[in-house]
N, C-alpha and C positions, 0 to 999 in steps of 0.2 A: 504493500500500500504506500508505504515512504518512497517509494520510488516512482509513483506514478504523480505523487507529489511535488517531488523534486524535480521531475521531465516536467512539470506543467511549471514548477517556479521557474525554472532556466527558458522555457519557448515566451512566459508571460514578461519576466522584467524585458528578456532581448528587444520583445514588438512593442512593451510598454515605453522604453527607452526610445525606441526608434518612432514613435509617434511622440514624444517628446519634443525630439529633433523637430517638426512638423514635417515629417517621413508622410507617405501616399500607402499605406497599408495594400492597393493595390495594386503596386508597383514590385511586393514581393510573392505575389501570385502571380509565378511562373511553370506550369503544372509539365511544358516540355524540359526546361532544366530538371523538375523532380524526377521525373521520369526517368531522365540521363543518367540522373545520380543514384540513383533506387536503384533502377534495372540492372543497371551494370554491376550495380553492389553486389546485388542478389547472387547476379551472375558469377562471380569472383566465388562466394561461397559454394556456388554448386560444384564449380568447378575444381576447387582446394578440398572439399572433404567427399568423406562415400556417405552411402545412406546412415548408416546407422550414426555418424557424428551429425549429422542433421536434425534428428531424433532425436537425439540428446540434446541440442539449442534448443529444442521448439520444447523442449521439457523445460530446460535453464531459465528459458525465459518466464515460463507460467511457474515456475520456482523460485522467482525472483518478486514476481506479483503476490506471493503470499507468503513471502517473510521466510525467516530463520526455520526448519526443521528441526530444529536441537533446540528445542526452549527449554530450561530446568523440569518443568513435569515432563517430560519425555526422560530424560535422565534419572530421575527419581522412578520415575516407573521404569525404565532400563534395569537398575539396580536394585529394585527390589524383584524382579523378574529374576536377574542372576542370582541373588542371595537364596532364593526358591528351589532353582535349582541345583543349586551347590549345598544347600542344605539339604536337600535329599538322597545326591549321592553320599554325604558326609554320613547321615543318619544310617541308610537300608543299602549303603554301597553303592558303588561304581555301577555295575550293572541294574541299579533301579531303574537311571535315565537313559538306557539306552532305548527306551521306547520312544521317550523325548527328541529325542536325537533323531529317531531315525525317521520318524513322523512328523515333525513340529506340529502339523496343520492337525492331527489329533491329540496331541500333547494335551493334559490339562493343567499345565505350567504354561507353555506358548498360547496357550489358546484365551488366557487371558489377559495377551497384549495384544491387538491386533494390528495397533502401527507398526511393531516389531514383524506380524507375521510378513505383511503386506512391502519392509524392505526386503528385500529376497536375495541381497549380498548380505547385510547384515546377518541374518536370519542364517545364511550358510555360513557364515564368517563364523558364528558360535557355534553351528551343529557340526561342523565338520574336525573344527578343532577339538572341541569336548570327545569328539569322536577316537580321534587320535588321542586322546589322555587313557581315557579309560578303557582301551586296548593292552596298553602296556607294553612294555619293552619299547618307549621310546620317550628322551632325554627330556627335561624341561627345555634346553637350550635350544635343543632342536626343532621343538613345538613352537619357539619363539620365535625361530629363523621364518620358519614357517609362515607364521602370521606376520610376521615385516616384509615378506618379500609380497604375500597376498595385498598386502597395502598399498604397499610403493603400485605393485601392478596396478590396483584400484583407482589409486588418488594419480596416475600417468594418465590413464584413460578418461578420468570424471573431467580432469582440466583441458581436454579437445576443447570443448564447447567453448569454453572461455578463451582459449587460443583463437579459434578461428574466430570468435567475433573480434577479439585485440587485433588480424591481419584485415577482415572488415574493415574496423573503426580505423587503422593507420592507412589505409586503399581512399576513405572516402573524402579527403583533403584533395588531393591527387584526379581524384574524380572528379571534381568540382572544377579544377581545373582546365580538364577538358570539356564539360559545360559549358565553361567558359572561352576559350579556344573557339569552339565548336559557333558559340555565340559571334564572337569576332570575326570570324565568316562572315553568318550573314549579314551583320554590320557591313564588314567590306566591299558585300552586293548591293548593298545599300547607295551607297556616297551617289552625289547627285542629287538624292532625293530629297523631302522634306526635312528641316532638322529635327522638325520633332522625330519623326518615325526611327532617323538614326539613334537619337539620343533614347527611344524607348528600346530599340535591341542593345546600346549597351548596357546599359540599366540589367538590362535581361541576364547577361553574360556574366554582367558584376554578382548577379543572385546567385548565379550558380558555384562561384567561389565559397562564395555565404553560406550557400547550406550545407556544401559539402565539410567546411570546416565546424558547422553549427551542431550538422548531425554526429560527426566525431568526437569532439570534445563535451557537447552537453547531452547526447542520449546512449549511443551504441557503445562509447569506451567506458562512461560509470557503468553499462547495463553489465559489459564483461568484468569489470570489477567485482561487480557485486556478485554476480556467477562464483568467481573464483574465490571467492571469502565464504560463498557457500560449503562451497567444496573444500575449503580450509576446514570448516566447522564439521563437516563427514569426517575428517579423518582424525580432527580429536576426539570424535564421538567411537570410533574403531581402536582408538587410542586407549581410551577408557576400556572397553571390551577385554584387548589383550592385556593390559596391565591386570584385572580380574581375574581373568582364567589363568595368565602366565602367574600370578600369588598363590592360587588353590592349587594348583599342580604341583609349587613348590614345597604344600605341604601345610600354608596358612590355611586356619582357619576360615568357613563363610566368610565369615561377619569383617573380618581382618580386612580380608580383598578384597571386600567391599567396601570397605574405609579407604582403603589404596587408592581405587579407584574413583572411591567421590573426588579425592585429591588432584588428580587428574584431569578433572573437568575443571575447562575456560573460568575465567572469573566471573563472566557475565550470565554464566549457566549455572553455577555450583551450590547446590543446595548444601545448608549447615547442616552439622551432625546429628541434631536434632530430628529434622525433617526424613533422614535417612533411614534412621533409627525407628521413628515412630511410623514410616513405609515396613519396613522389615520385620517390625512387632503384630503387624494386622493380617501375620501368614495366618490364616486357617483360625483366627480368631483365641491365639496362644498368646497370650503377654509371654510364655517361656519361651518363647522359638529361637529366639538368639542361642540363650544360654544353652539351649539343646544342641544346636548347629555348631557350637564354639570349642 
């Protein structure tokens, strides 16, 4: 929502300023420069990526339109989701969760997150590692490796989207240019004629500079910022994940690597220990479920 806010404060002071000036508001409706500058854009990106990082933008962007994915109650319920589960292998063994693990979508641990079930890297991120723990015969360190290289892959891939709109957003300057260019033409076919009519296509030509610099700097390049701050906040959220499981494998108690882990999370996410705590005491309606799990 901030963001459609701030695309609407940067288009509004620009035309408010420029009608200031005693600017002709219809002097920057030029719908063939947009065109220039759009199309080609467009162009550029079909061109630089395959389908599926396209898919991925047209996602970023309506991911950008409704905020942060990681707000503290998704973390808080993250964490008491894992404490649930770690507390049940801790209790009735390793082999309790293996039905967890191998089902999520019937799990009756998973089944009562549903934002969790519905990311479906996340979602394997935990079931597959958990998976390799309580197999056995293999290292904490190696489980760690594991999920660092699963990440790095991850967070390479999620930051296309924001890549290509950053070779976008530095294309549409450039672009404009030849708008402009393009304009100077037919200006050039012009001479002869009335001065007004010249002086309306360079006008025309100058727009095209305008928007191409206008759309780079005030919409398309904050839009990949913000994409890719998203995608920062995914991978402390995967962050958190393995910092939890890599502590219970190591032997910590639930409750511990879950404390690890709150510690983990962003400052603008981090729920006090409080909050953690009194999430993790409402398992199954036991005030004792810590001290059991511990």
């Amino acid at each position: 929502m901030f963001s459609i806010v701030g695309i609407l404060i940067v288009f509004g002071s620009v035309i408010a300023g420029y009608l200031m000036e005693k600017g002709k508001i219809g002097v920057l409706v030029q719908p063939a420069e947009l065109l220039i500058i759009l199309g080609a854009a467009i162009g550029t990106i079909l061109i630089a990526n395959p389908m599926h990082v396209l898919k991925k933008i047209v996602a970023g962007l309506l991911g950008v339109l409704k905020g942060s994915p990681f707000p503290k109650k998704r973390y808080i319920e993250t964490l008491k989701m894992m404490f649930d589960l770690l507390a049940r292998s801790r209790k009735e063994g390793a082999i309790a969760i293996e039905a967890d693990i191998e089902d999520p979508e019937k799990s009756s641990i998973f089944s009562k997150y549903p934002v969790f079930l519905k990311d479906h890297h996340a979602r394997d991120f935990v079931c597959d590692t958990m998976r390799m723990a309580i197999t056995g015969g293999v290292s904490a360190f190696d489980v760690d490796q594991m999920m660092d290289l699963d990440m790095e892959v991850h967070h390479l891939s999620a930051n296309q989207p924001s890549q290509a709109l950053n070779t976008m957003a530095d294309a549409l300057p450039g672009l404009g240019i030849v708008a402009a260019v393009l304009g100077v033409v037919v200006t050039m076919g012009s001479l002869g004629g009335p001065p007004e009519e010249i002086g309306t296509h360079v006008a025309a030509a100058l727009v095209g500079t305008f928007l191409g610099i206008l759309l780079c700097y005030g919409m398309v390049g904050p839009l990949a910022s913000y994409m890719s701050k998203i995608v920062d906040e995914e991978h402390s959220y995967y962050h958190v994940l393995r910092v939890v499981m890599l502590a219970f494998i190591k032997g910590t108690s639930p409750i511990m690597a879950v404390e690890m882990g709150r510690r983990a999370i962003p400052d603008q996410s981090r729920p006090n220990f409080a909050e953690v705590e009194k999430a993790c005491r409402e398992k199954g309606g036991d005030p004792a479920a810590i001290s059991q799990a511990a």
